[in-house]
NUZAMI-607433 format. One line per 8 residues: number of its first residue (from 1); their letters; for each residue y, x, z of N, C-alpha, C, O, CB. Coordinates in Angstrom, 2 decimals. Each point is the difference from the previous one (the first is absolute). Last residue first. Glycine has a CB too. Layout:
REM NUZAMI-607433
NUM) a) Y,X,Z,Y,X,Z,Y,X,Z,Y,X,Z,Y,X,Z | ...
***
This chain:
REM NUZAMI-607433
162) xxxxxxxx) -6.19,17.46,-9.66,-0.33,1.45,-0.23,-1.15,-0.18,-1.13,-0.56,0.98,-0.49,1.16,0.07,3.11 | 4.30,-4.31,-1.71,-1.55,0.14,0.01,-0.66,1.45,-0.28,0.53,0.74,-0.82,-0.43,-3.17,0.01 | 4.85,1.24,2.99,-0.12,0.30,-1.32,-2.17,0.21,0.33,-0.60,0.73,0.78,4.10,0.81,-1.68 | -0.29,-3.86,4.41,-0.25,1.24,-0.68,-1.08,0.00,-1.30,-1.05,-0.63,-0.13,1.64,1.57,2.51 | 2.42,-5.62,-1.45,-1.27,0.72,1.12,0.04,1.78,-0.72,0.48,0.17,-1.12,-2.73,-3.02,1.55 | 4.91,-0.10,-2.49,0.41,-0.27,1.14,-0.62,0.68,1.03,0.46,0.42,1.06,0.12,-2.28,-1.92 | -0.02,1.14,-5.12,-1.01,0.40,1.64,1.26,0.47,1.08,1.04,0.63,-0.17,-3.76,0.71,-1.14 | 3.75,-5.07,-2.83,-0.08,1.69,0.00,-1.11,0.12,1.28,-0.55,-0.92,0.60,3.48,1.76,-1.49
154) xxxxxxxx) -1.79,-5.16,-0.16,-1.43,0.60,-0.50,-0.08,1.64,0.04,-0.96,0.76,-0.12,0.75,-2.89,-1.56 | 4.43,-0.63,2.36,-1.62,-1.20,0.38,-0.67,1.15,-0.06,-0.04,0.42,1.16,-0.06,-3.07,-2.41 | 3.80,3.57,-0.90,0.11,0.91,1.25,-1.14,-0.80,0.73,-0.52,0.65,0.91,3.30,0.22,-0.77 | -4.43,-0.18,-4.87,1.14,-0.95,0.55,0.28,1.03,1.48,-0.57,1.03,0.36,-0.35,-4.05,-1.48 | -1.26,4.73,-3.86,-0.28,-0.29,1.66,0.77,-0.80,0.05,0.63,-0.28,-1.02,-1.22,2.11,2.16 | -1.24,-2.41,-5.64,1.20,0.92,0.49,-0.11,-0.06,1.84,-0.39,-1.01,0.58,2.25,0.31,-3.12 | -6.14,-0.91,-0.61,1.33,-0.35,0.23,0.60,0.99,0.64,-0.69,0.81,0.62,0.25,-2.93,-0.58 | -4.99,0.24,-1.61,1.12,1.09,-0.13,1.77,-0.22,-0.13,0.52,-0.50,-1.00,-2.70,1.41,-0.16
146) xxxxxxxx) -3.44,-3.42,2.00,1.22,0.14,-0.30,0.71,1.30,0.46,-0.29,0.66,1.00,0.16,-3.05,-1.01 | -4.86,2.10,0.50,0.54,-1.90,-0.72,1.55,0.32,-0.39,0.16,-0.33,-1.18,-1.68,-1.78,3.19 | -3.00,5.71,-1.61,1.73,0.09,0.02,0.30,-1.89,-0.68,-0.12,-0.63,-1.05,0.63,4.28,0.19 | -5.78,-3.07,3.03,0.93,0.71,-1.48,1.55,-0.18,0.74,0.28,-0.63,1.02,-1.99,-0.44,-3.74 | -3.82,1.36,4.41,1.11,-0.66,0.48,1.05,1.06,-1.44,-0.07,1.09,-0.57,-0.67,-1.88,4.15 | -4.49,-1.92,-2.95,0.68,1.47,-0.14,1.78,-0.52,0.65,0.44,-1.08,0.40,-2.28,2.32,-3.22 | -2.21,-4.21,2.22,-0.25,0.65,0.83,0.55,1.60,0.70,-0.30,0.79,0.90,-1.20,-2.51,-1.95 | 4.03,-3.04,-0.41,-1.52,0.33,-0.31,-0.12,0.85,0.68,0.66,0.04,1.04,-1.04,-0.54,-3.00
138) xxxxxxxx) 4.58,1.35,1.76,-0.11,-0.45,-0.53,-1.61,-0.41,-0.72,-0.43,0.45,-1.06,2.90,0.39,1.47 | 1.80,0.61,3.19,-1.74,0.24,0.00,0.01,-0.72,-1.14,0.97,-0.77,0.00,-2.13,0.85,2.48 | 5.85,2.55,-1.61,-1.12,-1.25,0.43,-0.97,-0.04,-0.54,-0.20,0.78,-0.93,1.46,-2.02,1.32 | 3.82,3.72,0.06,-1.13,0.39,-0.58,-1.01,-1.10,0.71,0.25,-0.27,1.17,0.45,2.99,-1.63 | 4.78,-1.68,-0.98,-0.82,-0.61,0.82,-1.65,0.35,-0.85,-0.28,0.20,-1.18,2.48,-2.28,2.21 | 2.60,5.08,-0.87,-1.59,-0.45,-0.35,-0.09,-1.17,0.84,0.46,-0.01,1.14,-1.68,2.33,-1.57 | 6.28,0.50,0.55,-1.01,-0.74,0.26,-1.19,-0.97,-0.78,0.29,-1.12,-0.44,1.44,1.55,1.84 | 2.25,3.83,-1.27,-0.82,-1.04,-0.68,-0.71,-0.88,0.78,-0.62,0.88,0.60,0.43,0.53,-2.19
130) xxxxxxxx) 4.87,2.32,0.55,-1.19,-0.60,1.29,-0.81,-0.66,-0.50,0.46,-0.28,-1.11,0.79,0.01,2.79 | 1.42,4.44,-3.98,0.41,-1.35,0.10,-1.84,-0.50,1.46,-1.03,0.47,0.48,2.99,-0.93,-4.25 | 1.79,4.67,1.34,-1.21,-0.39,0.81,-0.44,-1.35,0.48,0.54,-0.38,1.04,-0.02,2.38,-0.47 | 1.75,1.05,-4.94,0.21,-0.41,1.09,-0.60,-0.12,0.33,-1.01,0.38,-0.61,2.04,-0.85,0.57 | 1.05,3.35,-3.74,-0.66,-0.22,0.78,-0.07,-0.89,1.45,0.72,0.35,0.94,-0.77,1.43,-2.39 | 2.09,0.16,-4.03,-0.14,-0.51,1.03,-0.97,-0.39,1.05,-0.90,-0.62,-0.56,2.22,0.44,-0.73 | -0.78,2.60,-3.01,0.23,0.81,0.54,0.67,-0.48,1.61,0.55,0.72,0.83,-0.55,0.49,-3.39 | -3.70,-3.20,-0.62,0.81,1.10,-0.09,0.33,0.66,0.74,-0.78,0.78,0.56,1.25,-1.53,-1.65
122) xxxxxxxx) -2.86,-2.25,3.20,0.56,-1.03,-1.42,1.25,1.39,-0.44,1.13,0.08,0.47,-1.31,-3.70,0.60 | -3.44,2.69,3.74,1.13,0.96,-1.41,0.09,-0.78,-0.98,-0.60,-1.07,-0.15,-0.10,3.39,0.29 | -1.30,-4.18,5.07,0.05,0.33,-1.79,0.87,0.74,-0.06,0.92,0.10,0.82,-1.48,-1.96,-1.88 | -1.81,0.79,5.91,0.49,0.73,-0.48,-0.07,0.10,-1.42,-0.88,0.73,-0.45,0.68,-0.03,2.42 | -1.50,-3.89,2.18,-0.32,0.54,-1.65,1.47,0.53,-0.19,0.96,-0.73,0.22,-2.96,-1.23,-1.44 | -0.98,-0.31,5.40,1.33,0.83,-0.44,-0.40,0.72,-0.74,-0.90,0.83,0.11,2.10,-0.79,1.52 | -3.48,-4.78,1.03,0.01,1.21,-0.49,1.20,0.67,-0.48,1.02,-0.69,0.05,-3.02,0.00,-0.43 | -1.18,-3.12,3.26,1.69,0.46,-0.64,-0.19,1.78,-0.36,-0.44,1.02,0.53,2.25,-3.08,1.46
114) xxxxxxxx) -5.50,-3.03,-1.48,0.57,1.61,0.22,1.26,0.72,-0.61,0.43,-0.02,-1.16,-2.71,0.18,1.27 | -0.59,-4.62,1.78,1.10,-0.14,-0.46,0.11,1.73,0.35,0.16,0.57,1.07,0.74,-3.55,-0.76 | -5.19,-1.16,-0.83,0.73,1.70,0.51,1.21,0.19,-0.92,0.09,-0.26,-1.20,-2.51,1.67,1.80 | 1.87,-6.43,-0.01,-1.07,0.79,0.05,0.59,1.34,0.51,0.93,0.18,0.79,-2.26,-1.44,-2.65 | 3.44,-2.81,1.44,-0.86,-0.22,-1.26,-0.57,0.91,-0.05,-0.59,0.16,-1.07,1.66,-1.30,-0.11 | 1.99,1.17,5.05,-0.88,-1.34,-0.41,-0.70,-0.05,-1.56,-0.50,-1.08,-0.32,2.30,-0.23,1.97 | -1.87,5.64,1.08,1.50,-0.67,-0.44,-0.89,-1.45,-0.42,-1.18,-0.18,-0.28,3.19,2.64,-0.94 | -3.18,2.60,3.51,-0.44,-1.13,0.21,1.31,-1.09,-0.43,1.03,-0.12,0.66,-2.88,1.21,1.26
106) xxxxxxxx) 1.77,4.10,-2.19,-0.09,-0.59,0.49,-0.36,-1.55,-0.53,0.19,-0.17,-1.20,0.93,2.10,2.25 | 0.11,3.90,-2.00,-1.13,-1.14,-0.18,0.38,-0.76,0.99,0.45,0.65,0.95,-2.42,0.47,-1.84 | 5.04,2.95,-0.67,-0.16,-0.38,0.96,-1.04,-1.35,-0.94,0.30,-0.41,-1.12,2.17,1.61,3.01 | -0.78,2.70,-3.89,0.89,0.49,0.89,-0.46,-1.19,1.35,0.37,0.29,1.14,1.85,0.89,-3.21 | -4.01,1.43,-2.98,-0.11,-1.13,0.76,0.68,-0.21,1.12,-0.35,1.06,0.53,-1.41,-1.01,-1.36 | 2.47,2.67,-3.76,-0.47,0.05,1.41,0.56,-1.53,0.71,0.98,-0.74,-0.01,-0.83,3.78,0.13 | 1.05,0.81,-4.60,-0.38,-1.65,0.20,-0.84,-0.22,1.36,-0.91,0.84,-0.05,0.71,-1.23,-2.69 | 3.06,4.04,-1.34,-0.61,0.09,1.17,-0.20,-1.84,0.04,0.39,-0.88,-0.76,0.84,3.65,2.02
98) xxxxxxxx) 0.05,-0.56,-5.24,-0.51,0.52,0.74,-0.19,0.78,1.63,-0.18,1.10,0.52,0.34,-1.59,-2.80 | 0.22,-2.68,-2.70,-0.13,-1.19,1.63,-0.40,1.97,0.76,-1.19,0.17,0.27,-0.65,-4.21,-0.94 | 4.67,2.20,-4.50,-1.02,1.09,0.96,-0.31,-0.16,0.87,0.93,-0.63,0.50,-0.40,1.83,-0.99 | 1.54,-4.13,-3.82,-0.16,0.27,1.35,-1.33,0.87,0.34,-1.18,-0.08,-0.32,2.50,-2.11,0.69 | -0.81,0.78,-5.15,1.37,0.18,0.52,0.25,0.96,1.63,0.58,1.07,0.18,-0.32,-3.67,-1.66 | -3.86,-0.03,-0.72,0.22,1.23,-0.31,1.05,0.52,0.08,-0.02,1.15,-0.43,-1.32,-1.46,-0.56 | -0.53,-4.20,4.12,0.73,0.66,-1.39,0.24,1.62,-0.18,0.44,0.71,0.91,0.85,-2.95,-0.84 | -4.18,-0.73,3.50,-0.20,1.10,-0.96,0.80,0.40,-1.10,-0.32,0.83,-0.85,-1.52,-1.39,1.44
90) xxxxxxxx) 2.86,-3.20,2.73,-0.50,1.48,0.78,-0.90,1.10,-0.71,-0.44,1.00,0.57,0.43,-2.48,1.44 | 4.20,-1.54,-4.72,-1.57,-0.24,0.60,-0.26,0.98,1.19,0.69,1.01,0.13,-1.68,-1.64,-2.56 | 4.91,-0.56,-0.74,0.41,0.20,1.56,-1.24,0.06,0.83,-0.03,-0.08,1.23,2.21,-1.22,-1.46 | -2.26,1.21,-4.81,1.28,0.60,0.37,0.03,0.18,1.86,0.39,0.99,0.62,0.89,-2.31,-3.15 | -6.00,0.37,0.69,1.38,-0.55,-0.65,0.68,1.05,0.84,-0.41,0.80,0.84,0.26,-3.66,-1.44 | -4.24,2.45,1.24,0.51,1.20,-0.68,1.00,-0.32,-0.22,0.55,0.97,-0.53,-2.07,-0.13,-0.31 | -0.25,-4.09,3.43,-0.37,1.56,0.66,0.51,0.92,-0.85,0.40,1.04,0.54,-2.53,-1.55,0.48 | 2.40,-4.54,-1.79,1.17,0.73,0.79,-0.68,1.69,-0.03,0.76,0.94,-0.29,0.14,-3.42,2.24
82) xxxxxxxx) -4.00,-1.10,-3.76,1.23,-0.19,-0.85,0.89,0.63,0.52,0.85,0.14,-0.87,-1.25,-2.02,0.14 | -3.74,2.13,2.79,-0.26,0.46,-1.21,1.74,-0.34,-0.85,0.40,0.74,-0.90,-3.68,-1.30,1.12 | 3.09,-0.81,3.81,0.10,1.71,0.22,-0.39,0.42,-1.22,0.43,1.09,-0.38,-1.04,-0.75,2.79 | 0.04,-4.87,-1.76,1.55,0.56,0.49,0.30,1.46,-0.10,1.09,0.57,-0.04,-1.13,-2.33,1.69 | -4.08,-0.74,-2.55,0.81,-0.08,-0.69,1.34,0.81,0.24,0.66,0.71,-0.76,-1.95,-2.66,0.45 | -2.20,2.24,3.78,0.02,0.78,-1.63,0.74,-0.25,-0.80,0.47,1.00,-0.55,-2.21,-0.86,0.52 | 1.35,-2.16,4.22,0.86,0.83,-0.14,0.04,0.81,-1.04,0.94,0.71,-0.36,-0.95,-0.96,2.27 | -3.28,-2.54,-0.08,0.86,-0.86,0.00,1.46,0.79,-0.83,0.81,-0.65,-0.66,-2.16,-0.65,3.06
74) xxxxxxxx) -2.43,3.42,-0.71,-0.40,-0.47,-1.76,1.32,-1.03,0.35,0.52,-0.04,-1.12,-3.92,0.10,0.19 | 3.68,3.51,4.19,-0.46,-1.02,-0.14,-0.26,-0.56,-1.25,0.90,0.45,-0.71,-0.06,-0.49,2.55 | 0.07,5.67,-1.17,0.45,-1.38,-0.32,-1.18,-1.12,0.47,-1.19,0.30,-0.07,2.67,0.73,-2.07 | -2.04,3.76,1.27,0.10,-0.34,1.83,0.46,-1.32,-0.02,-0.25,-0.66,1.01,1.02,2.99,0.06 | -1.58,-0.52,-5.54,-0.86,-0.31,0.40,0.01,-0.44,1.49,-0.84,-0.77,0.46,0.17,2.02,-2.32 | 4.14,0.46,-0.77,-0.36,-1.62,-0.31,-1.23,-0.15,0.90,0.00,-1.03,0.68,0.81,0.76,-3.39 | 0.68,4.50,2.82,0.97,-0.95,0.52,-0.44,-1.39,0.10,0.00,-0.79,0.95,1.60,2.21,-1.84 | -3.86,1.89,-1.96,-0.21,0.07,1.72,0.34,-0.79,0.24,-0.79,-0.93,0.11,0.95,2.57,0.59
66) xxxxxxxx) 1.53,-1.54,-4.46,-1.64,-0.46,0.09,-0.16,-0.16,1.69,-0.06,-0.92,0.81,-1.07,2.52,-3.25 | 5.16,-0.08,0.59,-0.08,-0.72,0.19,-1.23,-0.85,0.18,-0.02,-1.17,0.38,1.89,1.94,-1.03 | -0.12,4.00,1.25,-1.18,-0.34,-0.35,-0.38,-1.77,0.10,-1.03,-0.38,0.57,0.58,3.06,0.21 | 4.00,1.70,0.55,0.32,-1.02,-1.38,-1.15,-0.50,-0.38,-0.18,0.19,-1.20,1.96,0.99,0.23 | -1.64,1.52,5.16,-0.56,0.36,-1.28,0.19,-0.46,-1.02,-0.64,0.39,-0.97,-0.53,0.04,1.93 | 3.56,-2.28,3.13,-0.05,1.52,-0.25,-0.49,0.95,-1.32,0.63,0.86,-0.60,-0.93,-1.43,2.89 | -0.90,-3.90,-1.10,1.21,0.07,-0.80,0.59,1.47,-0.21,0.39,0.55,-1.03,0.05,-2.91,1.91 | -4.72,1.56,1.06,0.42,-0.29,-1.58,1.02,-0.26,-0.37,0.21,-0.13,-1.21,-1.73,-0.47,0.99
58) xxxxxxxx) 0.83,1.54,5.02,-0.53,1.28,-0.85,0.20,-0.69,-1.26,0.91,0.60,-0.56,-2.80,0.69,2.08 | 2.95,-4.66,0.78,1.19,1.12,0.21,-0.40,1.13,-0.69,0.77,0.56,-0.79,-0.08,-1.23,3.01 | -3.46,-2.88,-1.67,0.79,0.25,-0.76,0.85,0.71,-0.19,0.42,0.31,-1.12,-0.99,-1.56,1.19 | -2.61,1.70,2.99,-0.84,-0.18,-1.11,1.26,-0.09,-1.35,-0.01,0.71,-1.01,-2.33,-2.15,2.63 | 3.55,0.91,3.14,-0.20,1.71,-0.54,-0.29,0.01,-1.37,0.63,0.70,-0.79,-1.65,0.19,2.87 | 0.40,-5.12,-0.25,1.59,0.13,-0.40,0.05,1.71,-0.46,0.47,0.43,-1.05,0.72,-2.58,3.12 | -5.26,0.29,-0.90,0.35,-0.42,-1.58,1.55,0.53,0.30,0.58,0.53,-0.95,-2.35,-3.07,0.08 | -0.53,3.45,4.82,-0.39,0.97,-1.19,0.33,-0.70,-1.44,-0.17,0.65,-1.03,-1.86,0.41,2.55
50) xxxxxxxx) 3.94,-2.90,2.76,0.23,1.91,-0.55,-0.38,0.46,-0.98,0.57,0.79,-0.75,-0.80,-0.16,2.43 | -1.87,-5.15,0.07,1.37,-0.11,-1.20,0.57,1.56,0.20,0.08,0.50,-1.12,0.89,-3.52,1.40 | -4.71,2.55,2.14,-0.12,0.25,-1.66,1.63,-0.21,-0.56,0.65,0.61,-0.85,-3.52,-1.76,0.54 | 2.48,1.69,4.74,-0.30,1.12,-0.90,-0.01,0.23,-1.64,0.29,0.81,-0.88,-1.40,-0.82,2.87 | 2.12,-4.29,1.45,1.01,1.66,-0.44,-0.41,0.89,-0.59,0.76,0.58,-0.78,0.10,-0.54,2.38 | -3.99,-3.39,-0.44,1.25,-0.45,-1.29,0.35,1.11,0.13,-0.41,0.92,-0.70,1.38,-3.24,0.67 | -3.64,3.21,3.04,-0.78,-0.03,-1.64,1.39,-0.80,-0.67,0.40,0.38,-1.10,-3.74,-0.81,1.58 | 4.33,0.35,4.13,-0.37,1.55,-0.78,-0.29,0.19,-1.21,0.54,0.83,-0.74,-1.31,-0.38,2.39
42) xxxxxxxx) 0.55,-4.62,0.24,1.35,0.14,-0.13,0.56,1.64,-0.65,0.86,0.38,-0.81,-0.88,-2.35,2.98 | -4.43,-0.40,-0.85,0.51,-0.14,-1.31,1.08,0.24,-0.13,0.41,-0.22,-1.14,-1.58,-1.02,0.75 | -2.76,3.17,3.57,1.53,-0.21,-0.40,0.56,-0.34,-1.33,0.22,0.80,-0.90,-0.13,0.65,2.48 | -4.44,-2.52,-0.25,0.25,1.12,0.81,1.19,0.05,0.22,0.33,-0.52,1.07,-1.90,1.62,-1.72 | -1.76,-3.90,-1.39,1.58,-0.73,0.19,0.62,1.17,0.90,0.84,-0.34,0.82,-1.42,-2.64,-0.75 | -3.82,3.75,-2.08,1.08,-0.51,-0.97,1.20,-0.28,0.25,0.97,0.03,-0.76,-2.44,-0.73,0.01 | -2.13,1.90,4.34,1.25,1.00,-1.08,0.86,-0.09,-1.33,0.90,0.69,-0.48,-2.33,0.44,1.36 | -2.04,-3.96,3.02,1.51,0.09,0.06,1.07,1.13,-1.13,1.21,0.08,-0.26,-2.10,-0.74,2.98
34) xxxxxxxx) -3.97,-0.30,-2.79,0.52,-1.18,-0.14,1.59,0.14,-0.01,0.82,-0.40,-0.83,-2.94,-0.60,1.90 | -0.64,4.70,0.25,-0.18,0.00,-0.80,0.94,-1.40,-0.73,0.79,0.29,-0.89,-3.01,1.36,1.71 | 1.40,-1.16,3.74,1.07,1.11,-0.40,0.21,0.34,-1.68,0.99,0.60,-0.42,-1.73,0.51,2.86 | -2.27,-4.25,-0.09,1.57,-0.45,0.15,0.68,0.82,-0.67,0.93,-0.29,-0.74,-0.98,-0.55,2.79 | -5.09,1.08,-3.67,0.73,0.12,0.89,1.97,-0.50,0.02,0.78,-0.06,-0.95,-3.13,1.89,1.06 | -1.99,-2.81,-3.60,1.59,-0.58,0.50,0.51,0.45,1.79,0.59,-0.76,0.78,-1.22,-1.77,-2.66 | -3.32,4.12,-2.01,-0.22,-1.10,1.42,0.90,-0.49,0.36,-0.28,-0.90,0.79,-1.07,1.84,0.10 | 1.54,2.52,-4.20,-0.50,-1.33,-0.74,-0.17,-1.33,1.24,0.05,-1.23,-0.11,-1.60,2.96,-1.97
26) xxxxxxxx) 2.03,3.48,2.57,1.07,-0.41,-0.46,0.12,-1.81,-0.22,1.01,-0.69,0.18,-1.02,3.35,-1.19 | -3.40,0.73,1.94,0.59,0.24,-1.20,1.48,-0.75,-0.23,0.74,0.06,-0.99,-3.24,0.27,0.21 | -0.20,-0.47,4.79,0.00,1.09,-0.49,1.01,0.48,-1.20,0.82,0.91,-0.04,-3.01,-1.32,0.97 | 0.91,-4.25,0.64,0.94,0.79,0.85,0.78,1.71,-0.88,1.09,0.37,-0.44,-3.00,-1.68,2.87 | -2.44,-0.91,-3.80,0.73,-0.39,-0.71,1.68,0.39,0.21,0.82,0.35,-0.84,-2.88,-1.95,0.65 | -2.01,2.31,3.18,0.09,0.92,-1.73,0.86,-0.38,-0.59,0.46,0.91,-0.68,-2.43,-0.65,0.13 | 1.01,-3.19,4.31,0.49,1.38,0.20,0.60,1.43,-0.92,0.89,0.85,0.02,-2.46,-1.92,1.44 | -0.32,-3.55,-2.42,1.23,-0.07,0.28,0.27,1.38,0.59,1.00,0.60,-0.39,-0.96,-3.15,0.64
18) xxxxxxxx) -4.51,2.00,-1.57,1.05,0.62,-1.24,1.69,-0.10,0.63,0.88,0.79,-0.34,-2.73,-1.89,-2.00 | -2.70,0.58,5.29,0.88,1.12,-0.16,1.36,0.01,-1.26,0.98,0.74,-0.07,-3.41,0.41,1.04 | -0.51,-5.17,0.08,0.92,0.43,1.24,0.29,0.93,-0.62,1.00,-0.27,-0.66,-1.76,-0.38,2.74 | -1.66,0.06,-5.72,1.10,-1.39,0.21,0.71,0.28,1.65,1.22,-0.15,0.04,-3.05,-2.05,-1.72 | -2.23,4.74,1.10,1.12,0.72,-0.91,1.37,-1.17,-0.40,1.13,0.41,-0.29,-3.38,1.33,-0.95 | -1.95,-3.20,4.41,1.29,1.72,0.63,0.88,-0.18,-1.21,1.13,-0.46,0.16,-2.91,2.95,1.06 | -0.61,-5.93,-2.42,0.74,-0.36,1.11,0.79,1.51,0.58,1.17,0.29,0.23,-3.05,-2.57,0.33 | -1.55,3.06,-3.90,1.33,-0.47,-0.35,0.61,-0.46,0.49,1.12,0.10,-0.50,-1.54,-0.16,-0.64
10) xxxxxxxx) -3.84,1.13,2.54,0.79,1.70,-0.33,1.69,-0.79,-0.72,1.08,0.58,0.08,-4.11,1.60,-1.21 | -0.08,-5.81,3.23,0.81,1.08,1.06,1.01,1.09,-0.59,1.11,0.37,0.37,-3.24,-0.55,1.03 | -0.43,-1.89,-4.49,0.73,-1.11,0.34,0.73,0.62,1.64,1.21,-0.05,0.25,-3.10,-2.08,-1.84 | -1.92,4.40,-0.55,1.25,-0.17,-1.03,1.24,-0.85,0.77,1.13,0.48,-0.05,-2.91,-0.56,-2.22 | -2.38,0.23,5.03,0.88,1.47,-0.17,0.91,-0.15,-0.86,1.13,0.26,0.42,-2.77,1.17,-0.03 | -1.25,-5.31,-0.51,0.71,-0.36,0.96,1.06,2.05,0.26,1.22,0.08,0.21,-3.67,-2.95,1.00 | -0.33,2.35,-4.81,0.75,-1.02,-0.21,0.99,0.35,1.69,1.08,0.57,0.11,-3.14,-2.55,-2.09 | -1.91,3.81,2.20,0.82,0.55,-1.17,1.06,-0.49,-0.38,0.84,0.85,-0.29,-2.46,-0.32,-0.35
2) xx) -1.53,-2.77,3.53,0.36,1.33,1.05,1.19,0.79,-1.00,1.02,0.47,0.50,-3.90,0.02,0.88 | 0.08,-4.03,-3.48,1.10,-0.56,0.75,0.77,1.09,0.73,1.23,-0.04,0.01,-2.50,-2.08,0.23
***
């Protein structure tokens, strides 16, 4: 009985100590731990949508309609699989993209709204035109939902994003 009754203590300690052990690793649910998913979601949009809109901008730059397609919403494949190389696409062989920059991120009703400035050639012409991305979560990733000409709505107003 004296044997029995030690097992049954030695596992009452190690059942008190594991919540401590568990702390440790991460696994116990301190607050501070609980709270970092929702750390800043407003940061984590902006960033990421930077990194698909950059994401495209480097493939159009590179004429790499793959890339391109890939920062896309699947909602948007058709559209870009039938426009991107055509005559007026953001990859037609025609057009040179060399320069392209992001000029301001913000918060728009269908999501991250980034404006950007693309610089084409087309021979021996050249312009600079404005853009605006919308970019949104999609599941667990976030993709480019739409692409449009700036408006004076949507140019930036605030200084230009760093």
């Amino acid at each position: 009985m004296g044997g029995t009754h030690r097992r049954l203590a030695g596992a009452a300690a190690a059942l008190a100590i594991l919540p401590l052990a568990l702390a440790g690793c991460g696994l116990g649910g301190s607050d501070e731990e609980t709270a970092k998913p929702d750390q800043a979601p407003a940061e984590e949009a902006s960033a990421k949508s930077r990194e698909r809109v950059q994401a495209y901008l480097d493939a159009m730059i590179a004429k790499d309609p793959d890339a391109g397609r890939s920062q896309l919403c699947a909602t948007m494949h058709d559209a870009f699989d039938a426009a991107a190389t055509g005559p007026n696409g953001d990859f037609a062989d025609h057009f040179e993209v060399p320069q392209a920059e992001i000029t301001d991120i913000r918060s728009g009703p269908r999501g991250q709204e980034v404006n950007v400035s693309i610089s084409v050639t087309a021979g021996s012409r050249k312009a600079t035109r404005p853009l605006v991305f919308t970019v949104t979560r999609d599941g667990a990733d976030w993709c480019i939902a739409g692409e449009a000409p700036a408006t004076a709505a949507s140019s930036p107003t605030a200084k230009p994003a760093a």
